[in-house]
PDBQT receptor file of N, H, CA, C and O in Angstrom, charges set to zero:
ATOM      1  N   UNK A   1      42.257 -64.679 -86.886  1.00  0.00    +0.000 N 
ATOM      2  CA  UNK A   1      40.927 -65.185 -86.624  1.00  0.00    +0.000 C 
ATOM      3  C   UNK A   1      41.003 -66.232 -85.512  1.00  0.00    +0.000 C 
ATOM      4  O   UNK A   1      41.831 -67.141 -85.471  1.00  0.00    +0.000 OA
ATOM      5  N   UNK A   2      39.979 -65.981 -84.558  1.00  0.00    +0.000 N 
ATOM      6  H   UNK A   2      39.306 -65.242 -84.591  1.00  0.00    +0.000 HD
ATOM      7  CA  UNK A   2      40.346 -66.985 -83.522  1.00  0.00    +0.000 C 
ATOM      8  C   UNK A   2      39.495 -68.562 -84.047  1.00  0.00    +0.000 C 
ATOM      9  O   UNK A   2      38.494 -68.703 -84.750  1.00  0.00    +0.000 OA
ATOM     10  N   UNK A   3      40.307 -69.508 -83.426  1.00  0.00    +0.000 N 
ATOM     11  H   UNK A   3      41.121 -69.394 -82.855  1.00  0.00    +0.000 HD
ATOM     12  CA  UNK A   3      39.450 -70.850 -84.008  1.00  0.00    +0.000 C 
ATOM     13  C   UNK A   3      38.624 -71.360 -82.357  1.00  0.00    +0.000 C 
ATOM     14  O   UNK A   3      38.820 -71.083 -81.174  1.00  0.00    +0.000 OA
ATOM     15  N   UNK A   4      37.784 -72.111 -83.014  1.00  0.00    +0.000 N 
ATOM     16  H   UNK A   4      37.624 -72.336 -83.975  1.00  0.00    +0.000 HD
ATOM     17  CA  UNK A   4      36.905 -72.823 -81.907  1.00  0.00    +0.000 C 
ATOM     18  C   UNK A   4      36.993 -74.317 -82.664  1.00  0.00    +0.000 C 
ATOM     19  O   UNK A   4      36.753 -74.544 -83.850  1.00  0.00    +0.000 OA
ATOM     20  N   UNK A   5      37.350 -75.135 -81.776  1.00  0.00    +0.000 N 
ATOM     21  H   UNK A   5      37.546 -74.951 -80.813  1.00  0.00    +0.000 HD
ATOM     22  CA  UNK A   5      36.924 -76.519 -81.928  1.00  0.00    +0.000 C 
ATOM     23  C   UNK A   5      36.370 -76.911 -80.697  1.00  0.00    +0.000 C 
ATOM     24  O   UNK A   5      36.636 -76.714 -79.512  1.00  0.00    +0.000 OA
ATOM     25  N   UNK A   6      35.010 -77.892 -81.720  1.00  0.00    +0.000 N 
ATOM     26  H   UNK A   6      34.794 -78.052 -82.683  1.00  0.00    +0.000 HD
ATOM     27  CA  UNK A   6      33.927 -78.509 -80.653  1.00  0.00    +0.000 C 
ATOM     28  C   UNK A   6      33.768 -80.337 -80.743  1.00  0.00    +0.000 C 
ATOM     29  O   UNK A   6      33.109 -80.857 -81.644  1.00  0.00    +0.000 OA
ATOM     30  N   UNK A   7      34.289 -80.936 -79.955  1.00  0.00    +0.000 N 
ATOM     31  H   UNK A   7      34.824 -80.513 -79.223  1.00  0.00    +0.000 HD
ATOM     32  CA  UNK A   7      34.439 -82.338 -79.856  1.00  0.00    +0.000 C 
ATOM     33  C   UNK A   7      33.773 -82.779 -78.687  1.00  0.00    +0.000 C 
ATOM     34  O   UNK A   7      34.425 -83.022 -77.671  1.00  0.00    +0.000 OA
ATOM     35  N   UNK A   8      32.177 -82.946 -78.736  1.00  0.00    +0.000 N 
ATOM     36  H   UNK A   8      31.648 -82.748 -79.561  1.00  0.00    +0.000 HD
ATOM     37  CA  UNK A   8      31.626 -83.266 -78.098  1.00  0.00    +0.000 C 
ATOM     38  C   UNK A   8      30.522 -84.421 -78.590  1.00  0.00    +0.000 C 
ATOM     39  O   UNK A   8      30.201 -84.570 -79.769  1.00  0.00    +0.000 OA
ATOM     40  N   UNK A   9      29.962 -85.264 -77.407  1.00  0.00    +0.000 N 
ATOM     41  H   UNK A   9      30.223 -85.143 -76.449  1.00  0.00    +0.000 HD
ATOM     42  CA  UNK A   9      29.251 -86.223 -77.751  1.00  0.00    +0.000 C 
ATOM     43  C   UNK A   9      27.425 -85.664 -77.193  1.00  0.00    +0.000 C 
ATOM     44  O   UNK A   9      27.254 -84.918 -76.229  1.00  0.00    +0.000 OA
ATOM     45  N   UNK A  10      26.294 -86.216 -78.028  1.00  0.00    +0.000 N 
ATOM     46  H   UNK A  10      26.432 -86.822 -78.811  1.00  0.00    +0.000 HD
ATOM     47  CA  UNK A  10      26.165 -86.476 -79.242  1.00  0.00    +0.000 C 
ATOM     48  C   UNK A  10      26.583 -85.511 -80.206  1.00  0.00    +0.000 C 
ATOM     49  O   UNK A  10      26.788 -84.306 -80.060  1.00  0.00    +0.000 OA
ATOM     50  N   UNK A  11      26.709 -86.508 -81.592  1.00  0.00    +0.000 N 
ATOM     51  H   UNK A  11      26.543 -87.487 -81.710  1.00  0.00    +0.000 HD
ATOM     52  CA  UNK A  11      26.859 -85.284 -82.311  1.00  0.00    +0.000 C 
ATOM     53  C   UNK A  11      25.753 -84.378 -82.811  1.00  0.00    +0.000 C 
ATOM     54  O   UNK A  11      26.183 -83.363 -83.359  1.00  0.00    +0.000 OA
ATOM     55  N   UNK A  12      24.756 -84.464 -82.771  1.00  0.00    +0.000 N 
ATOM     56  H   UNK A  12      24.406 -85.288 -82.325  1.00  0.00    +0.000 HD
ATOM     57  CA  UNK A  12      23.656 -83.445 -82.661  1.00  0.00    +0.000 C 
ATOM     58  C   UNK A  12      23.759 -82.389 -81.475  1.00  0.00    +0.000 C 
ATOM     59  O   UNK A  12      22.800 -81.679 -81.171  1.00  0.00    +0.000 OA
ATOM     60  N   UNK A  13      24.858 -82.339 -80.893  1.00  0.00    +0.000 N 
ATOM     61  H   UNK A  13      25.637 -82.915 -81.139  1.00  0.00    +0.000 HD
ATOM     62  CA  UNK A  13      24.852 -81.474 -79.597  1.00  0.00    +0.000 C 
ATOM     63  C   UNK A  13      25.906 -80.574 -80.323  1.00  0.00    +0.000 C 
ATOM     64  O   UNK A  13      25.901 -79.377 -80.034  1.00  0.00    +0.000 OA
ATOM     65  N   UNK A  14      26.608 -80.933 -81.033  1.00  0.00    +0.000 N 
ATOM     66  H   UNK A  14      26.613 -81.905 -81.268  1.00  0.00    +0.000 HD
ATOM     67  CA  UNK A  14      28.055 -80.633 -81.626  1.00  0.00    +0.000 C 
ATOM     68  C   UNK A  14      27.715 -80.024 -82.608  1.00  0.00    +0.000 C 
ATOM     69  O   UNK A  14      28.186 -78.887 -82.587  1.00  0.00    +0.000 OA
ATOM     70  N   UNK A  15      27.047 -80.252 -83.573  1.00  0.00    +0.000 N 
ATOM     71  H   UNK A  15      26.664 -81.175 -83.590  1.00  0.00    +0.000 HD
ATOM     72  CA  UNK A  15      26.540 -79.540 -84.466  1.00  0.00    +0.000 C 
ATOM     73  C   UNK A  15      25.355 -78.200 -84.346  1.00  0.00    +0.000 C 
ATOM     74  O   UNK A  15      25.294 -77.285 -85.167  1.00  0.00    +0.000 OA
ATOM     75  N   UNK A  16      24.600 -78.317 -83.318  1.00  0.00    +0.000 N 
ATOM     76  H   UNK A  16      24.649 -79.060 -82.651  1.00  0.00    +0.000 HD
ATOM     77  CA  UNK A  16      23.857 -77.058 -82.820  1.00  0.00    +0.000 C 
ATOM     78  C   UNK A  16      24.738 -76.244 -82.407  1.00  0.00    +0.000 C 
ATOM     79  O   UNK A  16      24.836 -75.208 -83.065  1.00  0.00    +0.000 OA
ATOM     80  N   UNK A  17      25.696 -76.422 -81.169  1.00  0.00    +0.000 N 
ATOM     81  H   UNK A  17      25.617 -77.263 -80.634  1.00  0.00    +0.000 HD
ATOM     82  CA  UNK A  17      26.785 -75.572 -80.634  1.00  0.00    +0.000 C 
ATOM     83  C   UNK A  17      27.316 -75.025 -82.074  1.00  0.00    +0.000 C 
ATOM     84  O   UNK A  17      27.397 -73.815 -82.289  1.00  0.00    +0.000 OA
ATOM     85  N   UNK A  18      27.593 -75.792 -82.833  1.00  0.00    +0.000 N 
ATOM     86  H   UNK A  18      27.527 -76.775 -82.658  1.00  0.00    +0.000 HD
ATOM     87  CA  UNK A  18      28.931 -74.765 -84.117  1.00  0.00    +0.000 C 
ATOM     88  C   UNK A  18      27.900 -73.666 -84.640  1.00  0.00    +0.000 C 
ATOM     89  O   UNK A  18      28.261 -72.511 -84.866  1.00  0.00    +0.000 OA
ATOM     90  N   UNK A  19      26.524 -74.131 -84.823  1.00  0.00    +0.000 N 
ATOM     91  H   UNK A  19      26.230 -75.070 -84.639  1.00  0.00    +0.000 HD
ATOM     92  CA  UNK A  19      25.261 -73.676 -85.941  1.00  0.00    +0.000 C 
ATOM     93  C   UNK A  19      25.144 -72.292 -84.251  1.00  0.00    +0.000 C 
ATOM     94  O   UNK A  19      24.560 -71.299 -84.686  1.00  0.00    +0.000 OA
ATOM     95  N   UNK A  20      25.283 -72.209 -83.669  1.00  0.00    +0.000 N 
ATOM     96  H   UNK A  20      25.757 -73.016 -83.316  1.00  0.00    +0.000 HD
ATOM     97  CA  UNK A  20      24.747 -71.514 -82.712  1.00  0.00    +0.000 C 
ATOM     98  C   UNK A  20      25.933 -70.171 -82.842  1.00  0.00    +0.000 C 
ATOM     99  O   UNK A  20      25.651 -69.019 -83.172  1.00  0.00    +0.000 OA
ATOM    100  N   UNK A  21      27.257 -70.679 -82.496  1.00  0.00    +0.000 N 
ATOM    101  H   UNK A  21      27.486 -71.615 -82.228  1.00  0.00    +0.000 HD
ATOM    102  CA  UNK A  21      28.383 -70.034 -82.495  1.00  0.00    +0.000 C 
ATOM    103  C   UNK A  21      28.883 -69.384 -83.659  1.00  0.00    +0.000 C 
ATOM    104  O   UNK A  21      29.681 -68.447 -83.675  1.00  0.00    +0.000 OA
ATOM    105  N   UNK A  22      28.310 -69.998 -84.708  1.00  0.00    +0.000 N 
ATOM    106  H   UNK A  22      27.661 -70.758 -84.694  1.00  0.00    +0.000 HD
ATOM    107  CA  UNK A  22      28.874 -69.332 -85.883  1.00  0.00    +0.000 C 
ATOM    108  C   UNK A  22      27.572 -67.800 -86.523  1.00  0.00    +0.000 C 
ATOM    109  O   UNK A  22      27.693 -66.685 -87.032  1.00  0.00    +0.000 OA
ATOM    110  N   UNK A  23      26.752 -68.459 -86.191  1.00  0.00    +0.000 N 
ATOM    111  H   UNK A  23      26.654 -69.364 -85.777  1.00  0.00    +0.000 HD
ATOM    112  CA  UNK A  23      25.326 -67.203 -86.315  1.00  0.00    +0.000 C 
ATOM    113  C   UNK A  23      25.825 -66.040 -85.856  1.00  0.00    +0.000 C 
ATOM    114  O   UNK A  23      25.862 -65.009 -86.527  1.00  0.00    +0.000 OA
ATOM    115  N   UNK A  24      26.529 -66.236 -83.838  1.00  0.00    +0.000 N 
ATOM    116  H   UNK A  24      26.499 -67.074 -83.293  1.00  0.00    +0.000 HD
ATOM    117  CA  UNK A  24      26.399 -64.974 -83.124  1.00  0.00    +0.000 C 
ATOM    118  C   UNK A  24      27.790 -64.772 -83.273  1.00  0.00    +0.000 C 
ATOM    119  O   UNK A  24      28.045 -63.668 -82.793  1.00  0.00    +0.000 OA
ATOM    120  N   UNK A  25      28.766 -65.291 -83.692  1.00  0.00    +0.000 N 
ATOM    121  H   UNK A  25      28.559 -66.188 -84.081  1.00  0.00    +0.000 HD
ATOM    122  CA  UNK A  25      30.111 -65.143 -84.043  1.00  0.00    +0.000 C 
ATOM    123  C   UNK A  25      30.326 -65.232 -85.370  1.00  0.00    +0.000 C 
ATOM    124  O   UNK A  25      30.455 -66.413 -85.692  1.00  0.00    +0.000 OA
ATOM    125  N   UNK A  26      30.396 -64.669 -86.055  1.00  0.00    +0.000 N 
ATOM    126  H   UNK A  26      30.292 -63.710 -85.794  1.00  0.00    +0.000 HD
ATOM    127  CA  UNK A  26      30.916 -64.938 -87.625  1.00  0.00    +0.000 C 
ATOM    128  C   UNK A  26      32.392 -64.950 -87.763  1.00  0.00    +0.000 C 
ATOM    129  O   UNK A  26      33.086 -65.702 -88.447  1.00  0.00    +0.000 OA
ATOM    130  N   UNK A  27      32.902 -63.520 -86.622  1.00  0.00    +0.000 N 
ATOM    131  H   UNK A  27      32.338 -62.909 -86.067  1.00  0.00    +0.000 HD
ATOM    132  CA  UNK A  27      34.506 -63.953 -86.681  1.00  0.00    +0.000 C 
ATOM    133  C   UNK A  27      35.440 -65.129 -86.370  1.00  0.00    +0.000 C 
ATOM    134  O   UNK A  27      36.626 -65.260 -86.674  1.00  0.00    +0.000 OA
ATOM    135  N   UNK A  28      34.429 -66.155 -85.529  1.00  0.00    +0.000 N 
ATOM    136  H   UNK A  28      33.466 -66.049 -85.282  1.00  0.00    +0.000 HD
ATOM    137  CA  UNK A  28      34.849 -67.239 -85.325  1.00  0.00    +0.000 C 
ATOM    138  C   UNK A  28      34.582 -67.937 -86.507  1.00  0.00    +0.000 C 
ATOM    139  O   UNK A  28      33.714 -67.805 -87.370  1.00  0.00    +0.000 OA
ATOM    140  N   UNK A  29      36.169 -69.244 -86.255  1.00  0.00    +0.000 N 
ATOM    141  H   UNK A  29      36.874 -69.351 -85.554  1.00  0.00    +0.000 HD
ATOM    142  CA  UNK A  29      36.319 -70.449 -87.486  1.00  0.00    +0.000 C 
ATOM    143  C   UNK A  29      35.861 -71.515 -86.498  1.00  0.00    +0.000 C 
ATOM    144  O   UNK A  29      36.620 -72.016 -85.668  1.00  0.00    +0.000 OA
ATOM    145  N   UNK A  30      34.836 -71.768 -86.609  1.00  0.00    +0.000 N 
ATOM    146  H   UNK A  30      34.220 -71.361 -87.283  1.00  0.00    +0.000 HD
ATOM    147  CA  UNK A  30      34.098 -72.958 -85.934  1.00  0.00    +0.000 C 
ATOM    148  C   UNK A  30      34.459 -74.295 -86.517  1.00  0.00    +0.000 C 
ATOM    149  O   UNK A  30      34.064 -74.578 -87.648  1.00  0.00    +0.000 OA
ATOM    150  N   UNK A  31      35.365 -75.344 -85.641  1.00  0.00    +0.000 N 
ATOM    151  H   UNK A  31      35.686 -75.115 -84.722  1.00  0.00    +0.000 HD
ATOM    152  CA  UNK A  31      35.739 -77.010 -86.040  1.00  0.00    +0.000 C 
ATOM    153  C   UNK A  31      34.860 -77.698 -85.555  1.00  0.00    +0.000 C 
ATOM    154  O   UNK A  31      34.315 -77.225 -84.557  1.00  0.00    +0.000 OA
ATOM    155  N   UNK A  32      34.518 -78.676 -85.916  1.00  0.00    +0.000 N 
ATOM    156  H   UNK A  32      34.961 -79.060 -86.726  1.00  0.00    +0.000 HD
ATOM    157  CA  UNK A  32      33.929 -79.969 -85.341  1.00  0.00    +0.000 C 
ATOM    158  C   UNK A  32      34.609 -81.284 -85.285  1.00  0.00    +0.000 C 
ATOM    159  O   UNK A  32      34.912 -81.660 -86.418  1.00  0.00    +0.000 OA
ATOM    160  N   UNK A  33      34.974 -82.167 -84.282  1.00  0.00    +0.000 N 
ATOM    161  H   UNK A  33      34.727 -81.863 -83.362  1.00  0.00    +0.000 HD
ATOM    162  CA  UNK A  33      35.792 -83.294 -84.320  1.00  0.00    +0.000 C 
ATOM    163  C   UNK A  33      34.868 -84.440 -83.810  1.00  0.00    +0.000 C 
ATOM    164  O   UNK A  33      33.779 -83.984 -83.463  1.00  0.00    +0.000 OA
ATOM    165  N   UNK A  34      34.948 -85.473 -83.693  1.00  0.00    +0.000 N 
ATOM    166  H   UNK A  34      35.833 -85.844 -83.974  1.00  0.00    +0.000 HD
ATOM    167  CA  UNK A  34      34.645 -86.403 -83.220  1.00  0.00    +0.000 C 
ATOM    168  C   UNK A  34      35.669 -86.732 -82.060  1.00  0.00    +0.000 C 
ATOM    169  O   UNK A  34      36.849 -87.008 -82.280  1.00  0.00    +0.000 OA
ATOM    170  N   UNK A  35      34.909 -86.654 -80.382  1.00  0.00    +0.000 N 
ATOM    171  H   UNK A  35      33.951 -86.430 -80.203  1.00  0.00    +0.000 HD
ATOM    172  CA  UNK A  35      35.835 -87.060 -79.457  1.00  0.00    +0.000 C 
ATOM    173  C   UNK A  35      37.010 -87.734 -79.769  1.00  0.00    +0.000 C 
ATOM    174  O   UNK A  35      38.168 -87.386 -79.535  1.00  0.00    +0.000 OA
ATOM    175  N   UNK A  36      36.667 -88.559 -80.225  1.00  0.00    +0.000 N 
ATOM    176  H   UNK A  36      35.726 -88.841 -80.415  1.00  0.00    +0.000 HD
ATOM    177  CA  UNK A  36      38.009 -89.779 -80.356  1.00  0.00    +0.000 C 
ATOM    178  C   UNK A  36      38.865 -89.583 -81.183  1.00  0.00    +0.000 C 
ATOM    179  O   UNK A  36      39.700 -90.445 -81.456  1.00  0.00    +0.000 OA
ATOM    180  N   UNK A  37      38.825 -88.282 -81.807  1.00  0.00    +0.000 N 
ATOM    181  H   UNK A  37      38.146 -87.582 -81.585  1.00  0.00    +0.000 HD
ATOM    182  CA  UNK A  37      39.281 -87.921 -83.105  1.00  0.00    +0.000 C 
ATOM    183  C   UNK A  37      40.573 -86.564 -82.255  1.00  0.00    +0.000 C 
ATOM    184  O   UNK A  37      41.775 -86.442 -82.493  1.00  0.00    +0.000 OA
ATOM    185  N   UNK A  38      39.841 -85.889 -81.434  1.00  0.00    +0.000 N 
ATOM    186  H   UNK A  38      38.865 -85.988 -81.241  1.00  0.00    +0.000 HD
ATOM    187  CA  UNK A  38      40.125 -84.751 -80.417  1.00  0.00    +0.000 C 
ATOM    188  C   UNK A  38      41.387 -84.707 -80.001  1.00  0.00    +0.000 C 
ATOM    189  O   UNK A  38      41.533 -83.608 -79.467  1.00  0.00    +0.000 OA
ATOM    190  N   UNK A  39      42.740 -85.536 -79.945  1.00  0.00    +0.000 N 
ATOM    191  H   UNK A  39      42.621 -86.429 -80.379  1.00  0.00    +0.000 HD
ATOM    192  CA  UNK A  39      43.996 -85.756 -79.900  1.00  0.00    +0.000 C 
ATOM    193  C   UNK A  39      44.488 -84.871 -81.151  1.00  0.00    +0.000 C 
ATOM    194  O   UNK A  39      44.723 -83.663 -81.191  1.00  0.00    +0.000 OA
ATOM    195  N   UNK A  40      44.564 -85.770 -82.077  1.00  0.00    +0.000 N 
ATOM    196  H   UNK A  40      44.373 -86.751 -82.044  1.00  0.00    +0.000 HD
ATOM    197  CA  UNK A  40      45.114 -85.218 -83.802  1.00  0.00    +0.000 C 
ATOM    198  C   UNK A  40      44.409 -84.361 -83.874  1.00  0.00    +0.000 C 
ATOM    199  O   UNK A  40      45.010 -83.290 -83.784  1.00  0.00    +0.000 OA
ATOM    200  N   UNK A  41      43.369 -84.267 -83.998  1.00  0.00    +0.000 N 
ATOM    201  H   UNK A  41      42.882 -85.137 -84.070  1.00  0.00    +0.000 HD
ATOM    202  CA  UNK A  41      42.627 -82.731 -84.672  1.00  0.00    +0.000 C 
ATOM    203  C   UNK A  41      42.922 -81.605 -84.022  1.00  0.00    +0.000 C 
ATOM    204  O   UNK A  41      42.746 -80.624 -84.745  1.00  0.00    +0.000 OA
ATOM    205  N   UNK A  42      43.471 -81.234 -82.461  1.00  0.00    +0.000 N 
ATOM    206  H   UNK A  42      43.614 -82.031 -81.875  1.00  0.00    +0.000 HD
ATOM    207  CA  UNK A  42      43.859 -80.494 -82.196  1.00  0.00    +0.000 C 
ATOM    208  C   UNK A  42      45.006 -80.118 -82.101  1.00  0.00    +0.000 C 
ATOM    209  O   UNK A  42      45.251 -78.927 -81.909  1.00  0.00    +0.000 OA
ATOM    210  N   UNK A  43      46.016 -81.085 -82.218  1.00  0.00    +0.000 N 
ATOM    211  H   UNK A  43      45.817 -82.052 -82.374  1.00  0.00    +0.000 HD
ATOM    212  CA  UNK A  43      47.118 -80.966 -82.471  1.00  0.00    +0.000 C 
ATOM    213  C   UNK A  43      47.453 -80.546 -83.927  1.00  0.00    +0.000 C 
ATOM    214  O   UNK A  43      48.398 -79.757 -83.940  1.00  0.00    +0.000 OA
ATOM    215  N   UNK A  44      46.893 -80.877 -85.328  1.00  0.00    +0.000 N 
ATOM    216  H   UNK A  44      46.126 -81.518 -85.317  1.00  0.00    +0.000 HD
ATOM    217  CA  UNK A  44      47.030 -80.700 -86.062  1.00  0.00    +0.000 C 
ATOM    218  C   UNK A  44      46.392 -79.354 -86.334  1.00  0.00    +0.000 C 
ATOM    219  O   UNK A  44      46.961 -78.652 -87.170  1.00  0.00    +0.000 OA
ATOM    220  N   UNK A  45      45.226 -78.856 -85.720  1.00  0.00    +0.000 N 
ATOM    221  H   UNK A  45      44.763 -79.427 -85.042  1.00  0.00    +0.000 HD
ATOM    222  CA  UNK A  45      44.882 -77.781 -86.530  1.00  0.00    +0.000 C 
ATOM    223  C   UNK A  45      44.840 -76.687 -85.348  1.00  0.00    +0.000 C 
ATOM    224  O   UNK A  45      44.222 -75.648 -85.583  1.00  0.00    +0.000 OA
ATOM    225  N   UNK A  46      45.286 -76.807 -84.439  1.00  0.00    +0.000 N 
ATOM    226  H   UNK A  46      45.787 -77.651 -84.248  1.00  0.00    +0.000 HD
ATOM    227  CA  UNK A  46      45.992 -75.311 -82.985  1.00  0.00    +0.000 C 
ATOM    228  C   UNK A  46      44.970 -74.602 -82.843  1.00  0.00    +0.000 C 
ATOM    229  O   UNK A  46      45.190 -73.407 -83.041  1.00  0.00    +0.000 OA
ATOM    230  N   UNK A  47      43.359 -75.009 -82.430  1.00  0.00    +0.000 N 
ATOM    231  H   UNK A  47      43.181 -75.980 -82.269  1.00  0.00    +0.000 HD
ATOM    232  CA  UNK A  47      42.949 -73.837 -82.144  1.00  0.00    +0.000 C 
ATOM    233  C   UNK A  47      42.678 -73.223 -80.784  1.00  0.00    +0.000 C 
ATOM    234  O   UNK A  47      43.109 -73.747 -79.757  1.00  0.00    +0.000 OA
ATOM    235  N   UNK A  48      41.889 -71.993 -80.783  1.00  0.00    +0.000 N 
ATOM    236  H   UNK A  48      41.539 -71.566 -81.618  1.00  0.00    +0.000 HD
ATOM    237  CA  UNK A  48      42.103 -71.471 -79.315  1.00  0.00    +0.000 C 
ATOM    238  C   UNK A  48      41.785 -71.339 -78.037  1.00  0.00    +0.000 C 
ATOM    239  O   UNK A  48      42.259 -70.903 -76.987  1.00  0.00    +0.000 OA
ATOM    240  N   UNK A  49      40.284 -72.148 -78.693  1.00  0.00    +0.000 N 
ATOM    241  H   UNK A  49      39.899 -72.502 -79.545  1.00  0.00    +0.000 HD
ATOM    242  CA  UNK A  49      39.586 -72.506 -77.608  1.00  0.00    +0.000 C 
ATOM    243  C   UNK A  49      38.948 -74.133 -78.012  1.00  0.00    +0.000 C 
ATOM    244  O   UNK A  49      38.688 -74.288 -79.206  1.00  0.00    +0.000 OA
ATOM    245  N   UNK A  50      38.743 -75.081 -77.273  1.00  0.00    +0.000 N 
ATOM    246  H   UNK A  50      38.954 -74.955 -76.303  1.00  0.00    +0.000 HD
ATOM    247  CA  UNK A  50      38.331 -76.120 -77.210  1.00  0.00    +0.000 C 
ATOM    248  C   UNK A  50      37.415 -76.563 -75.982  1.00  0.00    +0.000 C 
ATOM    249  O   UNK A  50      37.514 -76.619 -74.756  1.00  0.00    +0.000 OA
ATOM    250  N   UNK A  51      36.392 -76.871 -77.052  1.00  0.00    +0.000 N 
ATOM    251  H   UNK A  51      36.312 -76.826 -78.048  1.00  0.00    +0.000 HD
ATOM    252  CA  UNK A  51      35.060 -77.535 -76.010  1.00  0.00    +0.000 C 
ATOM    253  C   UNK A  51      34.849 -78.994 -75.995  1.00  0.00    +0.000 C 
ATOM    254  O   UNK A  51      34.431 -79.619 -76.969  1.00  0.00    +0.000 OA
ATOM    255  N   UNK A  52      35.109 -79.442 -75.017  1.00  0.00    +0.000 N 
ATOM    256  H   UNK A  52      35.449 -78.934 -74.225  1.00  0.00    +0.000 HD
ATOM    257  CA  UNK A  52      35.282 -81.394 -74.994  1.00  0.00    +0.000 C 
ATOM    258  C   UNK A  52      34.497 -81.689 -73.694  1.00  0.00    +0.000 C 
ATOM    259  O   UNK A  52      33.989 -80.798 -73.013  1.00  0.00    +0.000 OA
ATOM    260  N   UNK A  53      34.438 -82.958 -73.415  1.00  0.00    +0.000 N 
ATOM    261  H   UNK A  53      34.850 -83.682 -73.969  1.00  0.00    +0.000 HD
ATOM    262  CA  UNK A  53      34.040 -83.753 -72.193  1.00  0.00    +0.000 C 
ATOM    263  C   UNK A  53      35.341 -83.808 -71.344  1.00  0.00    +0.000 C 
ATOM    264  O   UNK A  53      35.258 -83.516 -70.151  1.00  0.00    +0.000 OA
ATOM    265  N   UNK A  54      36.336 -84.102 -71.789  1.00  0.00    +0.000 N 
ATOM    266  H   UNK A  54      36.404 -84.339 -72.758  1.00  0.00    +0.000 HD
ATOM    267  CA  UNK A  54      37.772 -84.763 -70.742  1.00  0.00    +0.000 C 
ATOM    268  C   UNK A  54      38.348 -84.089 -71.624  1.00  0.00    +0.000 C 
ATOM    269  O   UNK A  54      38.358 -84.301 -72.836  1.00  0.00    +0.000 OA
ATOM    270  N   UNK A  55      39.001 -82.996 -70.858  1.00  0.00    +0.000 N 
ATOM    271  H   UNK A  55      38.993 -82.824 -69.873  1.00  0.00    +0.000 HD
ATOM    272  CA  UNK A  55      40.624 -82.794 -71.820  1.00  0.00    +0.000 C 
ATOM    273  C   UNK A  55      41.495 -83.341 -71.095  1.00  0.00    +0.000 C 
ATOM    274  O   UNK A  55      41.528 -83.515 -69.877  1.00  0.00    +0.000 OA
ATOM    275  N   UNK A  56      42.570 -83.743 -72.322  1.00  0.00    +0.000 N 
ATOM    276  H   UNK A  56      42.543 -83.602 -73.312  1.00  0.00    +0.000 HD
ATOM    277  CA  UNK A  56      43.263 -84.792 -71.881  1.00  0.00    +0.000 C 
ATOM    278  C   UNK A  56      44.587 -83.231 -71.471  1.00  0.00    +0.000 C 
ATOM    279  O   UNK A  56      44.279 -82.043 -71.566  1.00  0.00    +0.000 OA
ATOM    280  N   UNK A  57      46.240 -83.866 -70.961  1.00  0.00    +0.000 N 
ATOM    281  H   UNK A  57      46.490 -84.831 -70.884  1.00  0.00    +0.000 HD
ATOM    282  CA  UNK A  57      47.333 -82.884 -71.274  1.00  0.00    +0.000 C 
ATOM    283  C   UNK A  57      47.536 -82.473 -72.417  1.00  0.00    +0.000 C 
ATOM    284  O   UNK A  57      47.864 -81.291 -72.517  1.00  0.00    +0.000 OA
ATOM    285  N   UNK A  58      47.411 -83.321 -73.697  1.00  0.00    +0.000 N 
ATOM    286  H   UNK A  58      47.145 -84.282 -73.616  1.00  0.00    +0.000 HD
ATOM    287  CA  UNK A  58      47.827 -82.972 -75.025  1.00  0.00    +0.000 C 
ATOM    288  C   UNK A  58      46.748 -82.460 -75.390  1.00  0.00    +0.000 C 
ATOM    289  O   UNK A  58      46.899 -82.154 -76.573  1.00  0.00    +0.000 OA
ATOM    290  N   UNK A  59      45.729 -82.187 -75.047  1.00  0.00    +0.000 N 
ATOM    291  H   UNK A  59      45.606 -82.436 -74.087  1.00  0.00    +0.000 HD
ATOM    292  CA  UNK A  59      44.805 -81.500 -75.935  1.00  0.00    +0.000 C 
ATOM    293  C   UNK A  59      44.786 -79.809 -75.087  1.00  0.00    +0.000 C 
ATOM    294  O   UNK A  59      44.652 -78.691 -75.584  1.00  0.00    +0.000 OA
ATOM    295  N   UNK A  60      44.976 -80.230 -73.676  1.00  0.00    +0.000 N 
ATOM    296  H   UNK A  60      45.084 -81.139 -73.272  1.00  0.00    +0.000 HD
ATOM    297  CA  UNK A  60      45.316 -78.977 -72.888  1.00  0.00    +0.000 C 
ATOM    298  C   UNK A  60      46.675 -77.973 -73.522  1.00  0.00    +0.000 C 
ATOM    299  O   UNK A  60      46.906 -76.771 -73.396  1.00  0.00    +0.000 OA
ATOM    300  N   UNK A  61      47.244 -78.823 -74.073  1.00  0.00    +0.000 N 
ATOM    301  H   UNK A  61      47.057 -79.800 -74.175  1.00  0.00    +0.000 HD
ATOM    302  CA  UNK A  61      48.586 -77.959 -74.672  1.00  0.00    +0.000 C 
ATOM    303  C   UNK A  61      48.416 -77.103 -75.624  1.00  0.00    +0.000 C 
ATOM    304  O   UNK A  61      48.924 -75.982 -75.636  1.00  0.00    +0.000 OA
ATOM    305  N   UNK A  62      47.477 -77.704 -76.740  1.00  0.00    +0.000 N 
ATOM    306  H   UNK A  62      47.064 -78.615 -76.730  1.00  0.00    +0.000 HD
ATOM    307  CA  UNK A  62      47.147 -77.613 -77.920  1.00  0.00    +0.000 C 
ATOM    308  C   UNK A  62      46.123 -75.932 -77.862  1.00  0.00    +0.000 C 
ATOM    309  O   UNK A  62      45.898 -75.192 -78.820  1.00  0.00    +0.000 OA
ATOM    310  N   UNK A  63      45.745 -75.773 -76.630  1.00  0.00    +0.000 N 
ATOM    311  H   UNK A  63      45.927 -76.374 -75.852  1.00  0.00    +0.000 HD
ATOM    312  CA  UNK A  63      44.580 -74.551 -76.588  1.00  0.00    +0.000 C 
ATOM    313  C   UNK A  63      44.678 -73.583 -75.743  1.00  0.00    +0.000 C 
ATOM    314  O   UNK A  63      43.825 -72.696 -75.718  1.00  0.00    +0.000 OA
TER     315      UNK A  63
């Protein structure tokens, strides 16, 4: 199953995107992080695509 994590600011932007993606994607595992959170959470949970403001290298690694 492919994963999506979405770490974007506001979080009302973050939460429509997952509510949007998960409707027309069901095969997707839709994450939600809090930017500042977006280091560890992607490192810890590897998914395959990531939607952010700034990717950093370590979060570039991670996806």
């Amino acid at each position: 199953m492919t994963k999506m994590l979405i770490a974007i600011d506001p979080r009302m932007y973050r939460q429509v995107l997952a509510y949007v993606v998960r409707q027309r994607r069901p095969s997707v595992e839709v994450l939600t992080a809090e930017p500042e959170e977006l280091e560890e959470v992607a490192d810890r949970l590897a998914p395959h695509l990531i939607i952010c403001h700034q990717a950093t290298p370590a979060v570039r690694a991670s996806a």
